[in-house]
N, C-alpha and C positions, 0 to 999 in steps of 0.2 A: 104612118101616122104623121098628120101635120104636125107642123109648130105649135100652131094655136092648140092642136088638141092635146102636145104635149105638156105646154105651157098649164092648161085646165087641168091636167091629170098632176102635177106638181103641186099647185095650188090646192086641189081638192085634199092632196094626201098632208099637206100642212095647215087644213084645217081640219085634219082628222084628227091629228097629233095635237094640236091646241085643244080639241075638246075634252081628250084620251087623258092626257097627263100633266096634274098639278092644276095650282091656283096662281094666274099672271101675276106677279111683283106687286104691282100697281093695285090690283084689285084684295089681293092679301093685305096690305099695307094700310089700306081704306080703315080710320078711324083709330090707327094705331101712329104713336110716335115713329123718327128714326132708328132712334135709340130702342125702343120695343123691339121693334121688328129685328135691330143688329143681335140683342140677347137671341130670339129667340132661333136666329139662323146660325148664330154664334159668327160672328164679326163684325166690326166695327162700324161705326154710323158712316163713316166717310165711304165705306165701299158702298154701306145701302145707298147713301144719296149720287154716286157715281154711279151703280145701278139703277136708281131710277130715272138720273137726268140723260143713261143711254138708250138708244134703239135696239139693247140686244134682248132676246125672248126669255125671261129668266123666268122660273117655276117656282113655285113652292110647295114640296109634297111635307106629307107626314106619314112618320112608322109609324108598326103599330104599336110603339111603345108612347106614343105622343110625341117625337121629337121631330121637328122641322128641321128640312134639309133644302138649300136653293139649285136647282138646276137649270144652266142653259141649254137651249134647243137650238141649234143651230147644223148647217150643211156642212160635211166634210169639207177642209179646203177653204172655208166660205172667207177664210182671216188671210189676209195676202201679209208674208213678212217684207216688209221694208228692204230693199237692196243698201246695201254699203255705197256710199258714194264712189 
């Protein structure tokens, strides 16, 4: 398999998962406060607005009890830690 068709088959599988599970941060968030949205994931506005000013793929599902829950989507690995100088 090339690269490129590797690449395609990655791609495709992380726009499978984006369709598959939850509602994007951003698009939940739509017409609600910060403040709303922190109750309703349960924490604080400063994470939600650190959430929304990052590029990371954050979810928002709900049980079936009605309670919201935030999940990021992201690759094994994908977070490099910082070395010690």
């Amino acid at each position: 398999m090339s690269l490129a068709n590797m690449l395609l088959c990655i791609r495709s599988e992380e726009l499978r998962m984006t369709v598959e599970y939850g509602t994007p941060l951003r698009e939940f968030a739509k017409g609600k406060s910060q403040l709303e949205v922190a109750k309703l994931l349960g924490v604080t506005q400063g994470a939600v607005s650190q959430m929304m000013l990052s590029e990371r793929d954050i979810r928002v599902v709900r049980d079936s009890e009605g309670r919201h829950s935030g999940i990021e989507i992201r690759r094994i690995g994908s977070r490099r830690k910082l070395l010690a100088a």
